[in-house]
C-alpha positions in Angstrom: -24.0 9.8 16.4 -22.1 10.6 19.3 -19.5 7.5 19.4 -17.5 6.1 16.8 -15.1 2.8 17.2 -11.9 2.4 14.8 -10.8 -1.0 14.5 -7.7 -1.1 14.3 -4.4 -3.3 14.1 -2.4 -3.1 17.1 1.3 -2.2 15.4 2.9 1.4 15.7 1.7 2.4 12.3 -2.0 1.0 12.6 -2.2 3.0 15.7 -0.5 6.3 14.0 -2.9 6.0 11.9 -6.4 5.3 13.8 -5.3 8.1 16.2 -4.7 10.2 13.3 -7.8 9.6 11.5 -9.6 9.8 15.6 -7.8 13.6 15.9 -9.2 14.7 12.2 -12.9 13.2 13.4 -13.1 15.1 16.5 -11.7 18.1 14.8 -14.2 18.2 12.2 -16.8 17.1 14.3 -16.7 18.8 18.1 -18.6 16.7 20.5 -18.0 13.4 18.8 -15.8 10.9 20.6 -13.9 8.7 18.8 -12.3 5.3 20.3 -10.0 2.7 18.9 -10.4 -1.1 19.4 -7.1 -2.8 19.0 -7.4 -5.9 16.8 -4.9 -9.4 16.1 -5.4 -10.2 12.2 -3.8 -13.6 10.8 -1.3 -11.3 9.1 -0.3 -10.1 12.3 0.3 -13.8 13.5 2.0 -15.9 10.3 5.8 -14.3 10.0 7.4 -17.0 9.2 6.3 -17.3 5.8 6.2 -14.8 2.7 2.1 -13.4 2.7 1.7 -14.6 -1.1 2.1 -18.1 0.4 -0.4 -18.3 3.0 -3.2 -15.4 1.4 -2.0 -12.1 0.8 -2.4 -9.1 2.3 -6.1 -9.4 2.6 -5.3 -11.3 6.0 -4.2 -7.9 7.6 -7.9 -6.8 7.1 -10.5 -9.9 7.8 -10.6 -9.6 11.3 -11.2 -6.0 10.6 -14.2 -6.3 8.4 -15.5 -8.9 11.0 -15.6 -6.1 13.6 -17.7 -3.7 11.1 -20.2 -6.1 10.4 -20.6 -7.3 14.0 -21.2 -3.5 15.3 -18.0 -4.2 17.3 -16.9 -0.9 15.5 -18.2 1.1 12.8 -14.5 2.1 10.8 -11.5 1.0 10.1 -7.9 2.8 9.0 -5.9 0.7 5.9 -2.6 1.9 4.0 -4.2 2.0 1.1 -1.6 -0.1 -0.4 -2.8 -2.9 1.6 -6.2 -3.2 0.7 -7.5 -5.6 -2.5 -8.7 -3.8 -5.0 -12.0 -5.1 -5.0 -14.0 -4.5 -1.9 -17.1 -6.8 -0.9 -20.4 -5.0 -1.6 -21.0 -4.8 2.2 -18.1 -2.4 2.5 -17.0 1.1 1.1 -14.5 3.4 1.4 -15.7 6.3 2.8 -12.9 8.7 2.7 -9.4 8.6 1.1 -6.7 10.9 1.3 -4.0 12.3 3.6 -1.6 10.5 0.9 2.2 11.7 2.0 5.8 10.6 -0.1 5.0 8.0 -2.1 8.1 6.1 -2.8 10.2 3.6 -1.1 13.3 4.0 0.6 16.3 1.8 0.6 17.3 1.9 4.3 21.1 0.2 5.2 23.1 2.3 2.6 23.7 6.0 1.5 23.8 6.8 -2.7 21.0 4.1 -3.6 20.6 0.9 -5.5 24.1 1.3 -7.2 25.8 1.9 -3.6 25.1 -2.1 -2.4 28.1 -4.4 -2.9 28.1 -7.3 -5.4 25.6 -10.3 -4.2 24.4 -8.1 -1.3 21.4 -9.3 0.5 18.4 -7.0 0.7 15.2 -7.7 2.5 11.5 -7.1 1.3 8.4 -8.9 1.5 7.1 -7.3 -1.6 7.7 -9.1 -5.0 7.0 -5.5 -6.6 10.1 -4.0 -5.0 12.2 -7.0 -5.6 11.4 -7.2 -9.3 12.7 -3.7 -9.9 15.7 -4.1 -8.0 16.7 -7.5 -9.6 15.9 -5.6 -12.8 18.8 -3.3 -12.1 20.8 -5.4 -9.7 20.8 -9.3 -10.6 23.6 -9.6 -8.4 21.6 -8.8 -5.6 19.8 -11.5 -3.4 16.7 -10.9 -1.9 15.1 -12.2 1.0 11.7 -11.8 2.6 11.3 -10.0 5.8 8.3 -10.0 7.5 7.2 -7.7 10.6 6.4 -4.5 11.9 8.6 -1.5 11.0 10.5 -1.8 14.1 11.0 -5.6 13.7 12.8 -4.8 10.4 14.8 -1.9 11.0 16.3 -4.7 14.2 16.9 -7.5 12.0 18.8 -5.1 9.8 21.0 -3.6 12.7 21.5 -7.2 13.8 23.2 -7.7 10.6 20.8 -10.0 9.3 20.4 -8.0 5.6 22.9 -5.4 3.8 19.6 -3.4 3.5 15.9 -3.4 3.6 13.2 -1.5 1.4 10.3 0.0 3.0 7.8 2.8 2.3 9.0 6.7 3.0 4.9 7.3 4.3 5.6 4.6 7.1 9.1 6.1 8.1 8.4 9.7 8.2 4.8 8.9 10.0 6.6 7.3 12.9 9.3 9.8 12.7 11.7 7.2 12.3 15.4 9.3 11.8 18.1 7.1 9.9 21.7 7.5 9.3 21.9 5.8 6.1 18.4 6.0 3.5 18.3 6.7 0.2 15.1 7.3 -1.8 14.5 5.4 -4.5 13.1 7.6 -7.7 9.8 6.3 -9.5 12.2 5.5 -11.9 13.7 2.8 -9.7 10.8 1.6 -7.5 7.4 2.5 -9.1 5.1 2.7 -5.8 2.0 0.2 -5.2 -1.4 1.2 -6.4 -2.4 3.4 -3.1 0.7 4.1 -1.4 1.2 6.1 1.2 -2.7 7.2 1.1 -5.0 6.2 4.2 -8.4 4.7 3.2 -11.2 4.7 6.0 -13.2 1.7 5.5 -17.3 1.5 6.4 -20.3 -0.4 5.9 -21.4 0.7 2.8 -25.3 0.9 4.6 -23.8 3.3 7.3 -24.8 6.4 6.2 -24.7 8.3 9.1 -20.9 7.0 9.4 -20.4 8.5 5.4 -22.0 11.8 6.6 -19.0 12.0 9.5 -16.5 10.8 6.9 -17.2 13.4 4.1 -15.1 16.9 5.3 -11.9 14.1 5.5 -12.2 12.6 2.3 -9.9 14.3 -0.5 -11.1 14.3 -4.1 -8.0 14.6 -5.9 -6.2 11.9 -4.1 -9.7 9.8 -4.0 -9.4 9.9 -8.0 -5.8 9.2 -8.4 -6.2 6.1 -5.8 -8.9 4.9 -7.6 -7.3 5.0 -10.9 -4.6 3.2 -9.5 -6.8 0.6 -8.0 -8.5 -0.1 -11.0 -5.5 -1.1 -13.2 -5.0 -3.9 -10.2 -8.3 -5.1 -10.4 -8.2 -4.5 -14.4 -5.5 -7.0 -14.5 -6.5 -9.6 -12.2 -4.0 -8.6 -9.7 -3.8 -8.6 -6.1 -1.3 -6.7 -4.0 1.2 -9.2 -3.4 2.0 -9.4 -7.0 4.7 -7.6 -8.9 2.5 -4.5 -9.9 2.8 -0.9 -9.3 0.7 1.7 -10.4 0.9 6.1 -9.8 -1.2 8.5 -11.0 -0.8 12.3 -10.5 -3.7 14.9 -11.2 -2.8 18.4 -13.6 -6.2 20.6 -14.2 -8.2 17.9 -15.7 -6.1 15.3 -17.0 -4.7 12.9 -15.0 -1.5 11.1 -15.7 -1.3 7.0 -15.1 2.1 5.1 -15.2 1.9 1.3 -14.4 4.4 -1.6 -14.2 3.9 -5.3 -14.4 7.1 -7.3 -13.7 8.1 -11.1 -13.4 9.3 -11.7 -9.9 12.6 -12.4 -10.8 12.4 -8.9 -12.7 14.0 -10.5 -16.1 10.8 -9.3 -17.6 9.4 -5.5 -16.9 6.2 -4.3 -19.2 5.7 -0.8 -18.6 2.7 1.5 -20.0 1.5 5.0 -19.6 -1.8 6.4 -20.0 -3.4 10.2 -20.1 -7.2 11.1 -19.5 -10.2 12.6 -18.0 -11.6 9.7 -16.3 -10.2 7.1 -14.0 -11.2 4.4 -15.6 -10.5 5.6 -19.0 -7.2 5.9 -17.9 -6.9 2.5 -16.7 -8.3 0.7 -18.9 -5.8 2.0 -21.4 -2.8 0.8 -19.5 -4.4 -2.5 -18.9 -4.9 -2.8 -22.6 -1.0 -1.7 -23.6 0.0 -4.1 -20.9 -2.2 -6.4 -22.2 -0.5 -6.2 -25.3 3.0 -6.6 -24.1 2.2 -10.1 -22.6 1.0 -9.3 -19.4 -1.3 -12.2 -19.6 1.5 -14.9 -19.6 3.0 -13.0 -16.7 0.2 -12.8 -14.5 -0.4 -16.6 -15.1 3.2 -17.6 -14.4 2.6 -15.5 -11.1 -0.5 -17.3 -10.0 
């Protein structure tokens, strides 16, 4: 092959990302040319309303996967974080990796969650985020921002929240610099299953695509991503839901913490898991979550 197309959202951090996974292509692959189709996705175009109401995060994707199959364009760039866990059989992800800092930042105030003033109001559209800051910070009242980076970071100046939560990964890609961030520790914001990892998306039939996509895939953060993914899909979960998985890789063994929380974060089941395998890994935290209650969460939630 001697073209390849990236569809490709048509935000700053889509487009940080295409172009980055277009530089590493052409880098690994001299001669190839690599060229990015800019894509609308229902996501892009319903703000006005929390995704969990009108389909999740899938919407940022379908128009995507549309391209893919049509021949329109043969990959496509997702934070990992964004993507169900379960693809359709027509898909696959070809590489994963280039994961950078996984947690979130609280962005607005200096010395963290214990810095914001009684009843401040903090904006998020992710009920994972708000559960674990209502679990430390009832007082708090959270609100649902939708929008691009950019879009956030102005309501915030324009006084419209106290502060707003977003991932580190997304800042320091766009080289956002802020006056006032503080990172929040896993202990205070486990991250979503994926963060802050790039997946490359193909036709699962595509083989000459793979073959281009092998030298940027990255095994260790392929097996930790996929351990993640499969305590979402273990549990029935999407990734609008108040669920966070991490796993970290040492030698052999790799080490799983998960979270399941109720959206108003009066109820917080977490488990950790050690092992070998990814999915022997996962399936153990699915079954101590399981055994907390996780069922009559996850049911309330849907």
């Amino acid at each position: 092959m001697k073209t390849l197309t990236i569809a490709t959202r048509k935000s700053a951090l889509a487009l940080w990302q295409a172009n980055f996974i277009k530089t590493e292509l052409e880098r690994h692959h001299p001669g190839l040319e690599v060229q990015l189709l800019g894509m609308s996705t229902r996501g892009d175009q319903w703000l006005n309303a929390p995704l969990r109401e009108i389909g999740g995060k899938g919407l940022f994707i379908k128009e995507l996967e549309s391209a893919l199959l049509s021949g329109e364009a043969h990959l496509a760039v997702h934070s990992l974080k964004d993507l169900p866990a379960i693809v359709p059989t027509e898909f696959t992800l070809g590489a994963v990796g280039y994961r950078a800092d996984v947690h979130d930042v609280l962005v607005g105030v200096s010395g963290g969650i214990t810095a914001l003033p009684t009843g401040a109001r903090v904006g998020t559209s992710s009920l994972r985020r708000q559960a674990q800051l209502l679990a430390q910070r009832p007082d708090l009242v959270i609100s649902s921002i939708r929008g691009n980076v950019g879009t956030r970071l102005d309501k915030l100046a324009n006084g419209e929240f106290d502060a707003i939560v977003l991932a580190a990964a997304g800042l320091d890609r766009l080289g956002v610099a802020l006056p006032a961030r503080s990172t929040l520790s896993l202990e205070d914001s486990l991250p979503a299953a994926g963060q802050a990892a790039l997946g490359v998306e193909c036709l699962a039939a595509a083989r000459e695509v793979l073959e281009l996509l092998q030298p940027l895939n990255d095994e260790s953060v392929s097996r930790c991503v996929l351990t993640e993914r499969l305590v979402i899909a273990g549990l029935g979960a999407d990734c609008s839901m108040p669920v966070a998985a991490y796993a970290e890789i040492s030698g052999k063994q790799i080490r799983l913490r998960a979270l399941l929380a109720s959206a108003d974060g009066q109820q917080i089941l977490r488990a950790e898991a050690f092992a070998t395998e990814p999915a022997i890994a996962a399936d153990q935290v699915v079954a101590s979550l399981m055994a907390m209650g996780a069922q009559e969460i996850l049911d309330r939630l849907r």
